[in-house]
N, C-alpha and C positions, 0 to 999 in steps of 0.2 A: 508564556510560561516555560519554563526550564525545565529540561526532562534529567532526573538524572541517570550515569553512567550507566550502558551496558542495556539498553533497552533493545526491546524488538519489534524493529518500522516496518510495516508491509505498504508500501507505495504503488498502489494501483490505478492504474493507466499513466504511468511514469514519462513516457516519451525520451526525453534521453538520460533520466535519471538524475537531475542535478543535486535532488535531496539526498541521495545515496553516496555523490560524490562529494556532497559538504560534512556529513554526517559521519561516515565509512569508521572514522577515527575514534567516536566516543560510543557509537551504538552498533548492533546487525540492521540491517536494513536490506531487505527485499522487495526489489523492485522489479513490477510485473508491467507487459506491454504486450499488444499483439505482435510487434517487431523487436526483435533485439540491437535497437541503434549500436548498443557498445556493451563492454563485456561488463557491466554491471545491472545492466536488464536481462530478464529474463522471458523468451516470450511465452505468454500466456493468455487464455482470457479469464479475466477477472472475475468473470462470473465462477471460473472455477480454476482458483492457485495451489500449485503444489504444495500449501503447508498445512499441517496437523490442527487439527481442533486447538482450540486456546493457545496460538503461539505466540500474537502478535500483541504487544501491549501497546500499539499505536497502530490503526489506520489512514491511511491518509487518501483521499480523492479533491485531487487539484487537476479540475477542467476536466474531468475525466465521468464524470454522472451521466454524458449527452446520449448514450446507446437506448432503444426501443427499452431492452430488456436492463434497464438501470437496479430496479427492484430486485435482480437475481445480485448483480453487486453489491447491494445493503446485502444481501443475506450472506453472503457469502464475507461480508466483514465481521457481521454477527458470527459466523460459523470462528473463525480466525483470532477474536477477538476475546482477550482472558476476560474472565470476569473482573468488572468494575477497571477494562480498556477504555482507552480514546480515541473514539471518531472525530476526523476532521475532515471537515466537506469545504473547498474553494473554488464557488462558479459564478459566473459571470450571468447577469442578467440578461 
């Protein structure tokens, strides 16, 4: 599905950020990591990201769900997440 212009991606557990760096050009895209591989992550934990109630009108966790406390990161997409946002979840079995 096609997002259009000007949207706002929070990519949590990003690792070196490749969504941020394919994206940078048509959307905001923040992306969150425990490390800041490169200057387009930010490091954070996911469970709790620097951004404002209702920012993010896209979530994204790609390989990134596998922590004990996974459940505090759903919440905390919920928190980020405008109403009638998109969650995307990509994990491996």
């Amino acid at each position: 599905r096609r997002m259009s212009r000007g949207q706002t991606v929070a990519d949590m557990g990003c690792g070196d950020a490749r969504l941020a760096q394919t994206l940078h050009k048509r959307h905001t895209v923040h992306s969150y990591d425990l490390v800041a591989h490169n200057p387009f992550v930010t490091a954070a934990d996911v469970a709790h990201v620097p951004l404002e109630r209702e920012t993010a009108n896209v979530v994204v966790f790609c390989l990134s769900l596998m922590g004990t406390n996974y459940a505090d990161f759903l919440l905390e997409a919920n928190r980020i997440l405008v109403p009638g946002g998109t969650l995307f979840v990509a994990e491996v079995q």
